[in-house]
C-alpha positions as MATLAB code, in Angstrom:
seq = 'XXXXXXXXXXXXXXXXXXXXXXXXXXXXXXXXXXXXXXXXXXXXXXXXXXXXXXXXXXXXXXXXXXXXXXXXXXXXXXXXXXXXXXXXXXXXXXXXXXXXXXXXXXXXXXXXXXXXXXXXXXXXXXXXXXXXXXXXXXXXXXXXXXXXXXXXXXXXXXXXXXXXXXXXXXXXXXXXXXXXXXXXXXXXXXXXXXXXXXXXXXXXXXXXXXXXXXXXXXXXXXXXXXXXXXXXXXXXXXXXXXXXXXXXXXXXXXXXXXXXXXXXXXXXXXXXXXXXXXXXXXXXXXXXXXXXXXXXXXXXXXXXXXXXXXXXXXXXXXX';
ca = [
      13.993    0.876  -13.049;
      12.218   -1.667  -10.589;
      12.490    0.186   -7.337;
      13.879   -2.310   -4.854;
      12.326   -2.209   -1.327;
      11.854   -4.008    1.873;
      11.609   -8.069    1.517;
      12.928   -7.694   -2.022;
       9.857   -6.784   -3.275;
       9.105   -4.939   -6.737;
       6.650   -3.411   -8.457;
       6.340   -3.612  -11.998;
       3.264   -1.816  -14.103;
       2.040   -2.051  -17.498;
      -0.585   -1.323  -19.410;
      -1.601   -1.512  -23.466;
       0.102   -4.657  -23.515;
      -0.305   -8.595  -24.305;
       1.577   -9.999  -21.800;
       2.584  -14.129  -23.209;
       5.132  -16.965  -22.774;
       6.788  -17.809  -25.504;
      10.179  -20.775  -25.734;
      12.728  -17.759  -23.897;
      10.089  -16.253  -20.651;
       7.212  -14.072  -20.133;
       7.340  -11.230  -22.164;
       5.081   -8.104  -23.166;
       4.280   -7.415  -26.734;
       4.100   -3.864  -27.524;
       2.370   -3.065  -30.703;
       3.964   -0.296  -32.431;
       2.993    0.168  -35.523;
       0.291   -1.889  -37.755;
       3.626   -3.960  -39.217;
       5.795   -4.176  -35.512;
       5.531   -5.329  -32.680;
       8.284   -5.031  -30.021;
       8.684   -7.583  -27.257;
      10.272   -6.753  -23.598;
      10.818   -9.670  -21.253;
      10.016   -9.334  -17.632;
      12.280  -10.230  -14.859;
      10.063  -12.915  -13.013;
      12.196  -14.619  -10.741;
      13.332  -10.904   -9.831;
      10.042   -9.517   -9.808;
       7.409   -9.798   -6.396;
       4.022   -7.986   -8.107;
       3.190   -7.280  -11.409;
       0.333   -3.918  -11.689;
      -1.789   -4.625  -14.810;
      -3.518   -2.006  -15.913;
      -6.229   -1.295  -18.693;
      -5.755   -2.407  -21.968;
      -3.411   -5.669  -20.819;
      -4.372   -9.386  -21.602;
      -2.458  -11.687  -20.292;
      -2.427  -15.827  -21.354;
      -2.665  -18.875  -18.926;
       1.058  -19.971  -19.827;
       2.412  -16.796  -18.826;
       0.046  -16.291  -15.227;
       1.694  -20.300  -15.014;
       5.096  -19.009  -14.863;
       4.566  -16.084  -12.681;
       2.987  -18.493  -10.189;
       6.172  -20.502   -9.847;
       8.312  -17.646   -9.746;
       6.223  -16.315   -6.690;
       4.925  -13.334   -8.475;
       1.777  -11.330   -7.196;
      -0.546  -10.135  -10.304;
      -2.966   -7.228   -9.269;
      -5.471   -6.200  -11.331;
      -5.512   -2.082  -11.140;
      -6.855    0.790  -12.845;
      -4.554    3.274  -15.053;
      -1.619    4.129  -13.070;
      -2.224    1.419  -10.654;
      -4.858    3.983   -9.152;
      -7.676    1.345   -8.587;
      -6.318   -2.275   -7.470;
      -9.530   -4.828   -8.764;
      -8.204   -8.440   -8.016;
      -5.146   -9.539   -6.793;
      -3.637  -13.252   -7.566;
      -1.560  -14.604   -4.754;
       1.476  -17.200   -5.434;
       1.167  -20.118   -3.280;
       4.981  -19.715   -2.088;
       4.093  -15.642   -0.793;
       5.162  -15.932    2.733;
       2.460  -15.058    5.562;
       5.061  -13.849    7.902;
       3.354  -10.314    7.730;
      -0.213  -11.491    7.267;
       0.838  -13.401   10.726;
       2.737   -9.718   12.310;
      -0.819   -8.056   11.333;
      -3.500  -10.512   12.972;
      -1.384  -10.717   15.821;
      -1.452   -7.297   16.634;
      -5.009   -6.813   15.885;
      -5.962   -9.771   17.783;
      -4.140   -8.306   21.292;
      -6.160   -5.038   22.184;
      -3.129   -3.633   24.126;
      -0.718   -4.290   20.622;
      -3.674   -2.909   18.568;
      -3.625    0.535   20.318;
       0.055    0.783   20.245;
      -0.199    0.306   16.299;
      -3.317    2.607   16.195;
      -1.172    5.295   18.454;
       1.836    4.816   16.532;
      -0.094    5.323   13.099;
      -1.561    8.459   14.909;
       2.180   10.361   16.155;
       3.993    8.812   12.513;
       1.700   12.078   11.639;
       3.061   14.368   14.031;
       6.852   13.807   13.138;
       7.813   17.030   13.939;
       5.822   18.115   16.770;
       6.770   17.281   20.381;
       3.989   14.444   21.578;
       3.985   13.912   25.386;
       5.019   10.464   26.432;
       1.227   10.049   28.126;
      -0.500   11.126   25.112;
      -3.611    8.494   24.406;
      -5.762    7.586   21.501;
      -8.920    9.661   22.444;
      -6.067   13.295   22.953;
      -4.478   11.382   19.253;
      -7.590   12.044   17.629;
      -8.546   15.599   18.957;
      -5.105   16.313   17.712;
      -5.739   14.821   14.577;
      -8.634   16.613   13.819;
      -6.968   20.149   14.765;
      -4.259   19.565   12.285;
      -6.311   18.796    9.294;
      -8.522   22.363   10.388;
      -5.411   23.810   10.652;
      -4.387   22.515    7.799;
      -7.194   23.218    5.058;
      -7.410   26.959    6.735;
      -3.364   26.936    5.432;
      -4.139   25.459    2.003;
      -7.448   27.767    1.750;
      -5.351   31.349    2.245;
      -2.713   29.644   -0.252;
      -5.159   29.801   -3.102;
      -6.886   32.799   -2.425;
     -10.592   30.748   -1.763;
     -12.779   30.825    1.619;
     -13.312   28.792    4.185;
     -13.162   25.429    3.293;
     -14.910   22.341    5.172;
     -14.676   18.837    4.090;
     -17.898   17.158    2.641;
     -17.917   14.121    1.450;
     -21.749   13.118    0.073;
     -22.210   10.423   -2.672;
     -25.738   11.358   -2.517;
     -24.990   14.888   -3.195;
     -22.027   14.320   -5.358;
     -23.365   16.983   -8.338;
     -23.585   19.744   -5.827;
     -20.111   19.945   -3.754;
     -17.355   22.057   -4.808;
     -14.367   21.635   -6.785;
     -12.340   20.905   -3.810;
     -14.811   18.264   -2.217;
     -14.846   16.608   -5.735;
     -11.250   16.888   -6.535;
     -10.296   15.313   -3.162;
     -12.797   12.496   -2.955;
     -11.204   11.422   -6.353;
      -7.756   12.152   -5.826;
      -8.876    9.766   -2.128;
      -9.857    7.206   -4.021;
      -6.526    6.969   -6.565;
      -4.452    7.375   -3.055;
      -6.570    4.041   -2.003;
      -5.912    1.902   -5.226;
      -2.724    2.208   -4.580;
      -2.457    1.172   -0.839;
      -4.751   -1.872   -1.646;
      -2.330   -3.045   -4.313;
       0.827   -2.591   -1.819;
      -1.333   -4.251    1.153;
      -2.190   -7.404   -1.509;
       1.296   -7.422   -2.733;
       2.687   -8.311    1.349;
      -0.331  -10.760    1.347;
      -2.355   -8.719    3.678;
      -5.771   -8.702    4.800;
      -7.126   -4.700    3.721;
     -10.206   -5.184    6.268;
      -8.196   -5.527    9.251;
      -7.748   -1.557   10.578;
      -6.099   -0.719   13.432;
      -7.866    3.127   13.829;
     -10.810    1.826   11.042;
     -13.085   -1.074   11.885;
     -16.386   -2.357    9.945;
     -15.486   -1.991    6.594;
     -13.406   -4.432    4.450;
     -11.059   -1.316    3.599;
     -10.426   -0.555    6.687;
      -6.613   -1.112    7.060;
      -6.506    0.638    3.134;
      -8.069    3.905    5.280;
      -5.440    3.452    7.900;
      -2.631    3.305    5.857;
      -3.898    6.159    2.985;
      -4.362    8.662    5.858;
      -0.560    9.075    6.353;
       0.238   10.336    3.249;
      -3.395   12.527    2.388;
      -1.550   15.654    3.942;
       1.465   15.870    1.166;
      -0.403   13.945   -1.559;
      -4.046   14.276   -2.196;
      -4.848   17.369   -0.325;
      -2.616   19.871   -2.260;
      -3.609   18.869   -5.280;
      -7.207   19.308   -4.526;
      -7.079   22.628   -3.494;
      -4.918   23.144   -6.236;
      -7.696   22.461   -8.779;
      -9.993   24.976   -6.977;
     -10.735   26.432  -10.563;
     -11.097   23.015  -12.714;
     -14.113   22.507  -14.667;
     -13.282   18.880  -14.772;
     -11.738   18.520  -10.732;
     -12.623   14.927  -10.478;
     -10.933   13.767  -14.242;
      -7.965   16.244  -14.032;
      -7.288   15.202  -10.331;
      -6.909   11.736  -11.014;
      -4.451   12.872  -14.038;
      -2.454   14.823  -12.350;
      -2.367   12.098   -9.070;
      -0.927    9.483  -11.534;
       1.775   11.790  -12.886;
       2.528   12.736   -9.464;
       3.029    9.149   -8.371;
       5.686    8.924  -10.685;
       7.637   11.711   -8.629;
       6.291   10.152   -5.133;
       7.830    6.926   -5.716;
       4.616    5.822   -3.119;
       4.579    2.007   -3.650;
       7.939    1.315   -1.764;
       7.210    3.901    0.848;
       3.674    2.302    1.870;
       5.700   -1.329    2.294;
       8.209    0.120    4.627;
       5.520    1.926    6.593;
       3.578   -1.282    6.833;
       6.131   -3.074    8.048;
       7.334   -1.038   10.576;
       3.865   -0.617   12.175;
       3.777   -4.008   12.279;
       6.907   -4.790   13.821;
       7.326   -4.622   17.467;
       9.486   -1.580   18.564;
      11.917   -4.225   20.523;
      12.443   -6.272   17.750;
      15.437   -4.666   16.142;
      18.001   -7.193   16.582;
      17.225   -9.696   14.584;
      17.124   -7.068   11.557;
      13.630   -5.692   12.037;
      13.205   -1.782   12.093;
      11.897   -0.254   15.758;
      10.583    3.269   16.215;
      13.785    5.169   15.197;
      14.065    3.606   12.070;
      14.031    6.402    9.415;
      16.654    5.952    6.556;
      15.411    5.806    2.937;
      17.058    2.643    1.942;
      15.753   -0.827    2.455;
      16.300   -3.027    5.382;
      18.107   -6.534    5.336;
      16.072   -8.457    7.188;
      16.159  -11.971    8.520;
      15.243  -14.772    6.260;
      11.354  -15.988    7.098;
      10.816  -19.363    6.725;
       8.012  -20.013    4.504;
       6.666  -22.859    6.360;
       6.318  -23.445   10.199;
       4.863  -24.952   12.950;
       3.123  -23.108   15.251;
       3.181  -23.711   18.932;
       1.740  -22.135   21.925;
       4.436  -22.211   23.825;
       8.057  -21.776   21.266;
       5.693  -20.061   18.918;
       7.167  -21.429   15.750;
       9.167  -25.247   15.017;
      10.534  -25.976   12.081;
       8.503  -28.063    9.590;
       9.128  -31.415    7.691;
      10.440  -33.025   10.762;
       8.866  -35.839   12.551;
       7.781  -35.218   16.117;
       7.604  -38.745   17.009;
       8.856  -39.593   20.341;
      10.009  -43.538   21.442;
      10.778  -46.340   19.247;
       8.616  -48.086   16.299;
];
């Protein structure tokens, strides 16, 4: 099943495959047996992104045809736990690239995004309405303490502090290493979803100076209820790093993460206001994808209407 989200996108991943066009579509050739090999076509004019990962080749003919269907191709690591290169279709729409510079560009819009990425993590607590960015983070910080003290008592080991030290990577504990590489699985997956909506991953709302920086933004909502229980969970592992990033791609399977990060996105990037046209606000919380309004994929810009439509001619008086 191609799980359907917001902006009918789809993910679709494969890997120990030869991806070709033949005289019907694109399809994947599975080798089964020295003597078989099955073939499965792909829905490309259904599909938005296409995950390859290791052990896929895939021939000029076939990338062709995924172009004109308007289908991302992102390079990734097993699971689509690593995203490596992405391949953009000329006709991917840069409605959302457009919602994302705009906000970062306006300082006041950028700390309502950064707040709002800040309280999405405190769903259940009750924030004061004068709560700023500077009390955001202090709060922040107590909840993860909190939080590692809970996950520490759970599996029976002692205090636990969070040290993350390439230079040192031999020495750190279990827990250090399982998390750093369960981390870095969590981030391979947020790139892909970011390239996928045609966004830029170095423009961070809370994160600046880094060109991951809106990849750390977006992976730190979901390290509470992905990546850190399974770290402490492999307190004992005499393999944390390997077995953590096995155990995150099986995981993923149950997460269903992909669709979750686009609907996230897009709703920090939407204006609160802007629910009647068919954009989410605040409140929006159901599972199910929005309808939203069709974008146009080319415009106009103006400073003062904002957008015009294209292929018309502007000229005023007569020939």
């Amino acid at each position: 099943m191609l799980p359907r989200v917001a902006d009918s996108l789809s993910f679709l991943y494969l890997d120990m495959v030869r991806v070709v066009q033949d005289d019907t579509g694109v399809c994947a050739q599975i080798q089964v047996d020295a003597h078989r090999t099955d073939l499965v076509y792909l829905p490309t004019a259904a599909l938005s992104c296409l995950l390859l990962g290791p052990g896929v080749s895939i021939t000029t003919p076939a990338l062709a045809t995924l172009a004109r269907h308007g289908t991302s191709v992102i390079c990734t690591g097993s699971g689509g736990v690593r995203a490596y290169a992405g391949i953009l279709p000329d006709s991917l729409t840069t409605h959302w690239l457009e919602q994302q510079v705009t906000c970062w560009s306006d300082p006041e819009r950028r700390l309502h995004v950064a707040v709002r990425m800040y309280t999405k993590r405190f769903q259940d607590a009750d924030l004061p309405a004068t709560v700023n960015l500077d009390q955001l983070r202090g709060m922040e910080g107590q909840r993860m303490k909190a939080f590692y003290k809970i996950l520490a008592q759970q599996h029976g080991i002692g205090r636990f502090r969070r040290n993350y030290r390439p230079d040192q990577w031999d020495t750190q504990d279990p827990v250090n290493l399982a998390l750093s590489a369960a981390n870095t699985c969590l981030y391979g997956i947020v790139h892909a979803a970011l390239l996928a909506l045609g966004l830029s991953p170095a423009l961070g709302f809370v994160h600046a100076g880094t060109q991951h920086a809106f990849v750390y933004d977006i992976a730190d909502l979901y390290k509470a209820e992905t990546t850190l229980p399974l770290a402490f969970a492999l307190h004992n592992s005499t393999n944390p790093e390997q077995e953590a990033r096995r155990r995150f791609r099986e995981d993923l399977r149950l997460l269903r993460l992909l669709p979750r990060i686009v609907r996230d996105v897009q709703t920090l990037l939407t204006p609160p206001a802007a629910t009647s046209d068919g954009q989410p606000g605040d409140d929006e919380t159901d599972d199910e994808p929005t309808e939203r309004r069709d974008v146009h994929m080319v415009h106009l810009w103006d400073p003062k209407t904002g957008a015009l439509p294209a292929g018309v001619n502007y000229a005023t008086g007569s020939d």
